[in-house]
MARFIKOL-797497 format. One line per 4 residues: number of its first residue (from 1); for each residue z, y, x of C-alpha. Coordinates in steps of 0.05 Angstrom, whole numbers. Example, Ala and Ser with C-alpha at 12.3 -4.5 7.8 and 13.67 -1.06 7.14 Angstrom:
<sites>
1 = 156,-90,246 ~ 143,-21,273
</sites>
This chain:
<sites>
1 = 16,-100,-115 ~ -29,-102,-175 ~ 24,-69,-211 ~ 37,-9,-159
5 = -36,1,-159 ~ -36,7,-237 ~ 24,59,-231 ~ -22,96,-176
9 = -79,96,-220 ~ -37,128,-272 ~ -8,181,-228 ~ -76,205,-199
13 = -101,201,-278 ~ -46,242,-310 ~ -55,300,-261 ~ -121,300,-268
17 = -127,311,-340 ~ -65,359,-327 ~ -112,401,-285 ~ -164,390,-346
21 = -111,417,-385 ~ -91,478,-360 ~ -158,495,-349 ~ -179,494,-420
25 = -120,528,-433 ~ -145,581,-386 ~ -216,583,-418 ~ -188,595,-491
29 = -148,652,-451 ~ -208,683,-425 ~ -261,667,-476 ~ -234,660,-537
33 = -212,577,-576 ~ -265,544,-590 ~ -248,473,-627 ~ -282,440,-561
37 = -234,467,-512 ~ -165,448,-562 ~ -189,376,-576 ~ -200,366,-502
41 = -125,400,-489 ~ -108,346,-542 ~ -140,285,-524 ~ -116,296,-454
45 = -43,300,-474 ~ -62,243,-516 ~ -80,198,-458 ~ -26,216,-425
49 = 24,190,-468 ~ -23,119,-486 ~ -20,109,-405 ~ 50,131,-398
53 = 67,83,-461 ~ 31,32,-430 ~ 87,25,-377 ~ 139,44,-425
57 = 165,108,-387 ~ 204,134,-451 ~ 212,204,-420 ~ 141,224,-419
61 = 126,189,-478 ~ 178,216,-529 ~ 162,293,-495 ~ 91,286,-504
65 = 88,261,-563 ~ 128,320,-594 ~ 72,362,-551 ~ 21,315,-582
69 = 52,334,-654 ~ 48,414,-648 ~ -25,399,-616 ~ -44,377,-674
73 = -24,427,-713 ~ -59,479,-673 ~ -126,437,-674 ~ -115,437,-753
77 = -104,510,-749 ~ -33,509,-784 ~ -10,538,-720 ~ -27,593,-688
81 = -58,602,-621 ~ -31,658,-590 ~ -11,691,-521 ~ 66,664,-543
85 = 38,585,-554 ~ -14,588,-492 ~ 53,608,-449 ~ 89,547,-477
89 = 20,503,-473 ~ 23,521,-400 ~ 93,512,-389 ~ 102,437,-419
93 = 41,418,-381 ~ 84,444,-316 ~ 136,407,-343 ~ 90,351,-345
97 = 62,346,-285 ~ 147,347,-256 ~ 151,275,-307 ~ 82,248,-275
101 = 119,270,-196 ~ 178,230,-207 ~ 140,177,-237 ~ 101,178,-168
105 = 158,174,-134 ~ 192,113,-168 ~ 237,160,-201 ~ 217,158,-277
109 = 296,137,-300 ~ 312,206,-275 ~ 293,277,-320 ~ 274,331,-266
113 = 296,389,-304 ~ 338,369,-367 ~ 361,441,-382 ~ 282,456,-382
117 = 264,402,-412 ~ 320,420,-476 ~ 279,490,-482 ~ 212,459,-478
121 = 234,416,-531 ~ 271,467,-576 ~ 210,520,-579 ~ 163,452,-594
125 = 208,432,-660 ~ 218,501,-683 ~ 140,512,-689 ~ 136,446,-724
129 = 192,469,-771 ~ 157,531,-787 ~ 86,493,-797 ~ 123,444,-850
133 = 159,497,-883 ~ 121,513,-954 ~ 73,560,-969 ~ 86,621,-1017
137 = 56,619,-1087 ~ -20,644,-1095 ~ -22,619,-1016 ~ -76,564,-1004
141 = -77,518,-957 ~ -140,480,-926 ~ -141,409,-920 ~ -134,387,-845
145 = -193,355,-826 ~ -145,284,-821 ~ -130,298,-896 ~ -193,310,-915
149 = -227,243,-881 ~ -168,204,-913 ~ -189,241,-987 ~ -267,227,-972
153 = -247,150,-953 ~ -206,136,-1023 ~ -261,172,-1061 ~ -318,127,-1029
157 = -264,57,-1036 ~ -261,89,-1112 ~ -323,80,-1124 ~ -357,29,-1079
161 = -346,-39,-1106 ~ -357,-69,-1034 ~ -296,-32,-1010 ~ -225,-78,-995
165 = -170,-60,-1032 ~ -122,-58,-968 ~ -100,26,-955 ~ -75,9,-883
169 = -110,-11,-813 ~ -128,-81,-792 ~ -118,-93,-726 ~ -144,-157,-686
173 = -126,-173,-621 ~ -146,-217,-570 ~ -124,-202,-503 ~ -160,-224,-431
177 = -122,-287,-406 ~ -107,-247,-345 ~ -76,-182,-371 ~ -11,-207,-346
181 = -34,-210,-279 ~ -65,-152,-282 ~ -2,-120,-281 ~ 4,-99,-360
185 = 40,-135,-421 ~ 7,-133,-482 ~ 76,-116,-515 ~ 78,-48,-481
189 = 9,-28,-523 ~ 40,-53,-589 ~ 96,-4,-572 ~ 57,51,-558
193 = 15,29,-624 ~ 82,46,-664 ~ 90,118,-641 ~ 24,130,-683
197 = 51,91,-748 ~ 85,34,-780 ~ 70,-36,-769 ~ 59,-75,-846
201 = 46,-137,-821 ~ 43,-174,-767 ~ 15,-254,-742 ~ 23,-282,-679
205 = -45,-327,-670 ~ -17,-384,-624 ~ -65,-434,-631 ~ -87,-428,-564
209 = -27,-447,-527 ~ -40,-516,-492 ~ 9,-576,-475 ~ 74,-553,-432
213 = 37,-580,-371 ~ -26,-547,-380 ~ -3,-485,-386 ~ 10,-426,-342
217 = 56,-378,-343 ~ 9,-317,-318 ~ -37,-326,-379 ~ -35,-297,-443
221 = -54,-352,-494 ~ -34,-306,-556 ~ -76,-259,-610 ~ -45,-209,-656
225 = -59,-192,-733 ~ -35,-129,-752 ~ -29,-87,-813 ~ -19,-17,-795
229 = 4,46,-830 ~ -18,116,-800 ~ -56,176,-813 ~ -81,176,-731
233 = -160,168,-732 ~ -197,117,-706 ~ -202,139,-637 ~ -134,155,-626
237 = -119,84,-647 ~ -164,57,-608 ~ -153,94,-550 ~ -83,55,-544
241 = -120,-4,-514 ~ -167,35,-459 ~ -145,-3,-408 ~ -156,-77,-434
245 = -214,-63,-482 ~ -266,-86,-427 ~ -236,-153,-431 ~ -211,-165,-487
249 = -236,-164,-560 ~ -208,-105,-607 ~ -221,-109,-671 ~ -212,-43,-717
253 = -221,-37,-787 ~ -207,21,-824 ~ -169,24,-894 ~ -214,10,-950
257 = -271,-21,-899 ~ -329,-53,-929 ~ -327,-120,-941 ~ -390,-134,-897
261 = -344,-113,-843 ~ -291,-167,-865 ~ -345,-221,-861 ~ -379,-197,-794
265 = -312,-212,-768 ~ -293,-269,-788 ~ -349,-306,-778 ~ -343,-309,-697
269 = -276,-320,-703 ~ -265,-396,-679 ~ -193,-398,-715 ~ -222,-351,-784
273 = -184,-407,-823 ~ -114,-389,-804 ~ -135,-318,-801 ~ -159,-315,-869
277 = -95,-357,-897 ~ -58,-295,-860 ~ -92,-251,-895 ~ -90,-271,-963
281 = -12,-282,-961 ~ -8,-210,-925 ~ -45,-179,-989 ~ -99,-144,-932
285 = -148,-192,-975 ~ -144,-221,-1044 ~ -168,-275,-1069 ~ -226,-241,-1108
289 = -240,-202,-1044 ~ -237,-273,-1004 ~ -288,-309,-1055 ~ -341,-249,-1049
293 = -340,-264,-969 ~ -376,-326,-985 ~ -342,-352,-916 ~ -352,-432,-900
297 = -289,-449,-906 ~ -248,-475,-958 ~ -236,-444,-1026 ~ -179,-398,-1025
301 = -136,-433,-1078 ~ -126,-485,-1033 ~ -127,-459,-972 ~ -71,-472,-938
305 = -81,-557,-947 ~ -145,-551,-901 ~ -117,-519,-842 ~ -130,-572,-787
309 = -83,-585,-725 ~ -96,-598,-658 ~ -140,-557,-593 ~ -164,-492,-616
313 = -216,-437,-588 ~ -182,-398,-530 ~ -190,-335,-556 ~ -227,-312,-496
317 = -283,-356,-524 ~ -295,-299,-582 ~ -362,-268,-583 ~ -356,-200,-545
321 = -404,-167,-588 ~ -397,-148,-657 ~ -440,-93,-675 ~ -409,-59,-734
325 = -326,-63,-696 ~ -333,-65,-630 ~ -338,3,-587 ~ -419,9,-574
329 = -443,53,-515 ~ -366,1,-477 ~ -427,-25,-433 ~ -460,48,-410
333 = -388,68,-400 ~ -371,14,-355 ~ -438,19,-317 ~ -424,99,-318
337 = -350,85,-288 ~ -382,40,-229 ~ -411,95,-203 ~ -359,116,-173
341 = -291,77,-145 ~ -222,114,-119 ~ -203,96,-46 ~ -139,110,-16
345 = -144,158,29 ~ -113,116,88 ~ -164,72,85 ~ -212,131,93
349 = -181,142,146 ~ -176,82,182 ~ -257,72,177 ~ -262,139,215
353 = -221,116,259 ~ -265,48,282 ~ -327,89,274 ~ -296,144,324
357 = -282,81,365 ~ -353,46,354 ~ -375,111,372 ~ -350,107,441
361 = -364,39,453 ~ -440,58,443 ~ -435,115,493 ~ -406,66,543
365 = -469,12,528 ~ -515,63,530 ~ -480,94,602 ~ -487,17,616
369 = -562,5,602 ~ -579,77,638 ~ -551,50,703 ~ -583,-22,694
373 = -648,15,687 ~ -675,-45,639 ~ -725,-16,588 ~ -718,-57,537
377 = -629,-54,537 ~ -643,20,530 ~ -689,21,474 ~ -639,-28,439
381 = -584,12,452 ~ -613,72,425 ~ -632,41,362 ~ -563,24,358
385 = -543,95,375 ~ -579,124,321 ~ -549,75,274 ~ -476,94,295
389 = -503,170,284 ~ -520,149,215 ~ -452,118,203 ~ -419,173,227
393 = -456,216,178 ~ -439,170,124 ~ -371,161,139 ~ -354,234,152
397 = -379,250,78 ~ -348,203,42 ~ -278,253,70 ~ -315,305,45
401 = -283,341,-13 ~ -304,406,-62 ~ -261,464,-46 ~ -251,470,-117
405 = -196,427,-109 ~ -160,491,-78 ~ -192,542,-117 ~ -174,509,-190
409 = -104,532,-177 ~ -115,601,-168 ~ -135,616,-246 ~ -66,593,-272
413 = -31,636,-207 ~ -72,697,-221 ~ -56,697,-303 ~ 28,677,-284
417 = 31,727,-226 ~ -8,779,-256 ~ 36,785,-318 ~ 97,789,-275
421 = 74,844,-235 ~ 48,885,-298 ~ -29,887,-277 ~ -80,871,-309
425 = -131,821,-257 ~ -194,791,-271 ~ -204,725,-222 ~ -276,709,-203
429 = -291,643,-158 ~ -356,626,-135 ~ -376,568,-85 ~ -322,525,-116
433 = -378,466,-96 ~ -368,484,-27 ~ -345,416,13 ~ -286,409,71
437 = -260,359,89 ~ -200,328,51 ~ -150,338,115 ~ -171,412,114
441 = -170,425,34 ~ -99,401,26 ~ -74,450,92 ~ -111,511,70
445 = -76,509,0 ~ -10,552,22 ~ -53,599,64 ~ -93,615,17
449 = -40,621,-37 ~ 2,672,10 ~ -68,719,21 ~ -84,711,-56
453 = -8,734,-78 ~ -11,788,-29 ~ -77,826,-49 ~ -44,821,-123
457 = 24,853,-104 ~ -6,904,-44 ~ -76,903,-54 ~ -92,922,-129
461 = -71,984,-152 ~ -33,988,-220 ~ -73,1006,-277 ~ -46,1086,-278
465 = -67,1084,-205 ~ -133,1056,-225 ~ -149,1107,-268 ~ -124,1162,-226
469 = -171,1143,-177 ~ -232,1135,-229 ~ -235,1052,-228 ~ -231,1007,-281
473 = -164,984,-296 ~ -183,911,-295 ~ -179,898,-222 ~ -211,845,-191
477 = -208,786,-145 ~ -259,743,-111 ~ -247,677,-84 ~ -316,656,-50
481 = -329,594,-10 ~ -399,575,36 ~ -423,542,90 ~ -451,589,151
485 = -467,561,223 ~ -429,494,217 ~ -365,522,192 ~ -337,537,125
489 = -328,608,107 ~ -269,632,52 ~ -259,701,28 ~ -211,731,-15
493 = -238,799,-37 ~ -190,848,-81 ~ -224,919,-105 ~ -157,946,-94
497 = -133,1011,-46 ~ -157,982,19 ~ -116,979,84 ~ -81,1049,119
501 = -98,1045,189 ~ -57,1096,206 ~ 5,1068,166 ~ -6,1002,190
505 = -14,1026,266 ~ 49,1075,255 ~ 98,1016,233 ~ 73,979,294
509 = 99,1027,326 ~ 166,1031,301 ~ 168,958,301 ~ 160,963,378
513 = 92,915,373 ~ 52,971,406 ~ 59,1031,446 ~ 26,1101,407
517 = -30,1102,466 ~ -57,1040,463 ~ -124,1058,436 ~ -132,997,391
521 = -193,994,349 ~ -202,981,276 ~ -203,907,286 ~ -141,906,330
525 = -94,950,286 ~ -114,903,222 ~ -94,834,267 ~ -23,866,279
529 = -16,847,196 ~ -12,775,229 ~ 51,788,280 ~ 112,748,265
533 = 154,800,218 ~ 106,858,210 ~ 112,886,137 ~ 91,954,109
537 = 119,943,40 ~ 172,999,14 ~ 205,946,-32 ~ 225,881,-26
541 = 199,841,-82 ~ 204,767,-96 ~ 140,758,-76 ~ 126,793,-14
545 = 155,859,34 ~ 199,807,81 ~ 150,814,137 ~ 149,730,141
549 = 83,693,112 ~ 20,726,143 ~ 35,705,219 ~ 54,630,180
553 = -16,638,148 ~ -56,651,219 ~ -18,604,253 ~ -33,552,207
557 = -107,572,206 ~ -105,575,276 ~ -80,488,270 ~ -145,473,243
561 = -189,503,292 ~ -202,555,253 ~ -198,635,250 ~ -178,689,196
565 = -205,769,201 ~ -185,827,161 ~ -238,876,126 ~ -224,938,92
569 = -250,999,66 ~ -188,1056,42 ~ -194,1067,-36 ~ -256,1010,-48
573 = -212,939,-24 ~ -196,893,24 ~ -231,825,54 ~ -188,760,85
577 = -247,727,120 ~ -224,653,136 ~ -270,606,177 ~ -257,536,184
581 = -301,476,217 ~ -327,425,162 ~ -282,365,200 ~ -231,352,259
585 = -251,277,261 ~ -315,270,293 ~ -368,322,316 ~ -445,332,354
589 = -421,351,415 ~ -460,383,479 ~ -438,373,548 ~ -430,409,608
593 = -405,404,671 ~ -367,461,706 ~ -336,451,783 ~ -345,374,773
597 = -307,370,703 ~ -346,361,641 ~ -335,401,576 ~ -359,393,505
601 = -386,442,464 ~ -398,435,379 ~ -468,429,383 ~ -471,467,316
605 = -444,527,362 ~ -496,532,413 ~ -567,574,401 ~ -598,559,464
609 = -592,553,546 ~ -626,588,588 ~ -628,605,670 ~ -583,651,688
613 = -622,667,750 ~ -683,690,711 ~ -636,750,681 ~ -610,813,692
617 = -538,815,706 ~ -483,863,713 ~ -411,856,711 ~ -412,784,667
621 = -462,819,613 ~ -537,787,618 ~ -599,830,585 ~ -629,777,539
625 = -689,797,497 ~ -666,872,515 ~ -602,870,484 ~ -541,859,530
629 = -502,795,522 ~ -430,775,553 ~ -418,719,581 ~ -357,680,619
633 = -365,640,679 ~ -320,576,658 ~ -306,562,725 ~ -265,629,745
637 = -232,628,673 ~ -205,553,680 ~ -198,560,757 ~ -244,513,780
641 = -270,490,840 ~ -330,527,867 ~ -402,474,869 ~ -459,492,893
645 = -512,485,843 ~ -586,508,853 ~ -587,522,778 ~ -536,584,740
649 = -545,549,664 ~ -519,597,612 ~ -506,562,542 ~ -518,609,487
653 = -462,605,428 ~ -460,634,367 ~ -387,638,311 ~ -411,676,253
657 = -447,736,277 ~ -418,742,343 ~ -452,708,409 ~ -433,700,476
661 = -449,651,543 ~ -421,607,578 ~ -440,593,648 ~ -438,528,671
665 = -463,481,734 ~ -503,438,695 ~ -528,419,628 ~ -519,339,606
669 = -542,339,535 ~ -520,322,469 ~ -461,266,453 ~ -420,244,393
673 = -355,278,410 ~ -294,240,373 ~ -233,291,372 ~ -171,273,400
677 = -111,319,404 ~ -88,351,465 ~ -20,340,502 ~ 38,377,499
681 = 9,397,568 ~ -54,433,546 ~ -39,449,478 ~ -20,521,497
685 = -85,527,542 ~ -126,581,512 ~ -205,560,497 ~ -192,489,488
689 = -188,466,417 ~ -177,392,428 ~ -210,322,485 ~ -251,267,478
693 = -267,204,504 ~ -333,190,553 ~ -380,139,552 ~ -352,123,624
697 = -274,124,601 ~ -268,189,622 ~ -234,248,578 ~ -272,315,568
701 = -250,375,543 ~ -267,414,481 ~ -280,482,482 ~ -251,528,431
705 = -319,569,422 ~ -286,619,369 ~ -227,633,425 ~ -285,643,479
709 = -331,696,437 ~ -263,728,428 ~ -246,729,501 ~ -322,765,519
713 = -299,816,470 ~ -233,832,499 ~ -259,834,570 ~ -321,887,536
717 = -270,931,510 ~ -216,928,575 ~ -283,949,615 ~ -304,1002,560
721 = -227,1027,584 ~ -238,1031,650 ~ -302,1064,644 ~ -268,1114,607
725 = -212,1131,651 ~ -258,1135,715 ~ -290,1185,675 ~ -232,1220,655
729 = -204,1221,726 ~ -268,1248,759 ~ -275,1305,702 ~ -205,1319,724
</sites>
């Protein structure tokens, strides 16, 4: 399990700093490098491969590293980074991210795209060639920054007599006792540790093995000395052992290291004695280097007669902190990464689940202590009913997710697409803090890919069209995210030729989805866009003009409760207007009751309620504050049962700018409304969007408010109709 969970972790890591990646990638694209964004394109490569070597998955680790090696060349500036090497950046990380999906799916042993993987690999070695190839003569070359920190270190060893004579890394290693069950073998990171360099030396320090019966087999009783050989710096080297470096004691010295770092060392070590007799036979030490430590120990001479047998220090005992080697600021980090923890998102799931269910179980108590009419079991059930609210709250954020998660895609589609399609389009996102739930984020991703690809390939204009019609040739796109009236709004905004009503109402036409006198308005003839294989495209292209994707897209919107619109403007651009509720899992609900039945309505929907009887009213429209407002009676619309009721309550809702009523029998107040699905039965019924279960046990229905407000304006317009053809009949 441990070990799954590890893999998990690294999954959910890689294609995260994948995403890192490509974005950096597609800053240098826009702004210009910088040597911030290419060592962050490097380290995260770099990580990568240390995790990925960590488990020993050989395919990601040999690829990446040749990625690693041209990285490094670019961050040196020996390569250069141009539109040719951001292309191939961006296509290894895709290639990537296809090694960390079939790691994911327990298919590492398997190379998703060899033939792919052969070009990746081909263009990667021939920019290395051509980077190791020599200069002309009268060319010179800077130093690499590596180069020039190795140069600087010899100069100061040259000349500071406190310096060690050793030129290679000295690496000490004591591993936690439990990294074995933790799921990693300290092997794996010595292997990784080789792709950097070549191993001098090495001691196994095995002092700490107990007797055969004493011992167990899920410890690690072992420390490592190494020598090591490589030009890597320090933090690459020490980034091999990320993981285990919070429990274990890592010791780095440099070549040439002071010999005050030597003694610092050694003198917590509990076992310094075989440590030093390793080091003196290795050479990392001599035996003029050994007497200047000035350790208590035995003189080196004879330092191999005073080695003493028996129990030794576990090497867990070693002191954790040694100011001049160990990492400082490893505390702040691990206070800094306990901040935050990563949940699987069933479990997430399965506490929204009991708190849907505790929230029904404290409507039912609180039903119970109404009818027992005992004061003091209703004022403790409404303390606990405000505590349920405030799980609920809590609960329902933690799903709660930025919409960036959607929108970071879109920079790397925009740049791909756009260069396919010849045009030149400038991508601006805003509201990318904007929270949905998680459900939500991960089903509007392919919607809102289709609308984006569309306003590239119809919307914007080519750049001779652009200029014919006096714009700039850069077009532009707008992904914009906010909250408005309880729901999530999206739009996708291109500055490109607009809609053609007339076009769009004469394929219709054709297409037999209308008749020529049906007198649709603006808003109608834009929704026909959405009917299952409407297309106004000339060509077929291989990315739109089959008439399939936009009814998918509205029908899929339509899933999560929510609703998409079409704006335009001919010659200025076009606006896809998505508008989503913030969750499906649990809501503030109001509730009615209409010819005995009772109904919910999302209590962020309603504006007021007033008495109907108090109004004007003619033909379902009331005068409210002088301005006329429809309204449906829920009863006739869902065919209920006529009750007399002293009292016509009108509930006043509100979806984005539009309002309406609803008439109802009788107002019960607000409720925590936990959202169940509807039946096959119901789930064609229009204005319902989904039930919920009572205090009492009994189910109510949830109105679909957006459905409703659209209903009032259908019936408006079929009565503007009939107005019209009275009129026409009696001029006649």
């Amino acid at each position: 399990m441990k070990k799954d969970a590890a893999r998990d972790a690294l999954v959910q890591e890689a294609r995260e700093l994948l995403v890192a990646m490509e974005a950096a990638l597609l800053q240098i694209e826009s702004d210009g490098a910088s040597r911030d964004a290419i060592n962050a394109i490097f380290r995260a490569a770099h990580t990568i491969k240390g995790s990925a070597g960590l488990f020993a998955f050989d395919s990601i680790v040999s690829f990446t590293h040749l990625l690693e090696n041209v990285l490094d060349k670019v961050r040196n500036g020996i390569v250069k980074l141009d539109d040719a090497m951001m292309s191939l950046l961006l296509n290894c990380g895709d290639y990537m991210s296809e090694l960390v999906d079939a790691i994911a799916e327990r298919k590492e042993e398997q190379d998703p795209d060899p033939v792919r993987r052969a070009e990746l690999e081909t263009t990667l070695n021939e920019y290395l060639e051509q980077a190791t190839q020599p200069q002309p003569e009268g060319v010179a070359t800077a130093p690499t920054p590596a180069v020039a920190a190795a140069a600087s270190e010899a100069t100061a060893a040259a000349t500071d007599e406190g310096a060690v004579a050793n030129p290679h890394w000295h690496l000490s290693l004591r591993f936690s006792p439990d990294v074995l069950r933790d799921g990693l073998d300290p092997l794996s990171f010595l292997r990784y540790l080789l792709t950097m360099g070549d191993m001098v030396y090495a001691h196994v320090i095995d002092l700490a093995i107990p007797a055969a019966d004493d011992m167990d087999a899920e410890l690690c009783y072992l420390g490592f000395e190494i020598g090591f050989a490589s030009t890597a710096e320090h933090e690459e080297i020490d980034s091999v052992f990320e993981f285990v470096r919070e429990d274990s004691v890592i010791v780095i010295l440099a070549p040439h290291s002071q010999l005050t770092a030597y003694r610092d060392w050694l003198q917590v070590l509990p076992e310094r004695e075989e440590v030093a007799l390793h080091l003196l036979q290795s050479g990392a030490l001599t035996a003029a280097e050994w007497r200047q430590l000035q350790l208590d120990v035995a003189d080196a001479d004879d330092f191999s007669s005073t080695i003493e047998t028996g129990a030794r220090a576990a090497p867990s005992q070693v002191l954790a902190s040694i100011p001049a080697l160990r990492q400082r600021g490893g505390e702040e980090k691990k206070n800094l990464e306990q901040k935050f923890i990563k949940i699987e998102v069933s479990k997430l799931d399965q506490l929204i689940d009991l708190v849907g269910e505790l929230v029904i179980a404290g409507a039912g108590a609180s039903l119970v202590a109404k009818r027992k009419k005992d004061q003091r079991f209703e004022e403790a059930t409404q303390v606990i009913s405000g505590l349920v609210e405030q799980i609920r709250d809590a609960a329902l954020t933690l799903r709660m997710v930025q919409i960036n998660e959607v929108f970071q895609r879109f920079p790397r589609v925009v740049r791909d697409m756009s260069r396919e399609i010849g045009k030149n389009i400038e991508l601006i996102v805003t509201g990318a803090d904007t929270e949905l739930d998680k459900s939500m984020v991960e089903k509007i991703s392919d919607p809102l890919m289709h609308i984006v690809r569309n306003a590239m390939d119809h919307g914007i204009e080519s750049a001779e069209a652009r200029r014919s019609a006096g714009k700039p040739e850069i077009g532009v796109l707008r992904l914009n995210a906010t909250h408005e009236s309880g729901s999530v709004v999206i739009e996708v905004f291109d500055d490109g030729r607009g809609l053609d009503k007339e076009r769009i109402l004469r394929k219709a036409v054709q297409q037999g989805l209308v008749t020529a006198d049906a007198g649709l308005s603006e808003r109608d003839i834009f929704r026909l866009i959405f009917e299952p294989g409407f297309s106004t495209a000339e060509q077929v292209t291989s990315l739109s003009g089959r008439g399939v994707g936009m009814d998918v897209v509205k029908r899929n919107i339509e899933a999560l409760q929510g609703e998409v619109e079409i704006y335009s403007n001919p010659g200025q651009g076009t606006m896809v207007r998505i508008r989503l509720p913030l969750t499906l899992a649990i809501i503030a609900g109001f509730q009615v009751v209409v010819g005995g039945a009772v109904f919910v309505i999302p209590l962020d929907l309603v504006v007021e309620c007033i008495n109907l009887s108090s109004h004007q009213v003619h033909n379902n429209v009331v005068t409210l504050r002088d301005e006329p407002l429809p309204f449906i009676p829920l009863r006739e619309l869902f065919d209920l049962p006529q009750r007399e009721s002293a009292r016509k309550s009108l509930v006043i809702v509100q979806y984005g700018p539009l309002r309406a009523g609803l008439l109802v029998d009788n107002l019960l107040g607000e409720c925590q409304a936990v959202i169940k699905p509807l039946g096959k039965l119901f789930s064609k019924v229009k204005g319902l969007s989904g039930s919920t279960i009572l205090g009492d046990g009994r189910v109510a229905l949830i109105l679909d408010v957006p459905h409703l407000i659209a209903h009032t304006g259908r019936m408006e317009q079929a009565d503007v109709r009939r107005t019209e053809s009275r009129m026409s009949a009696a001029n006649d």
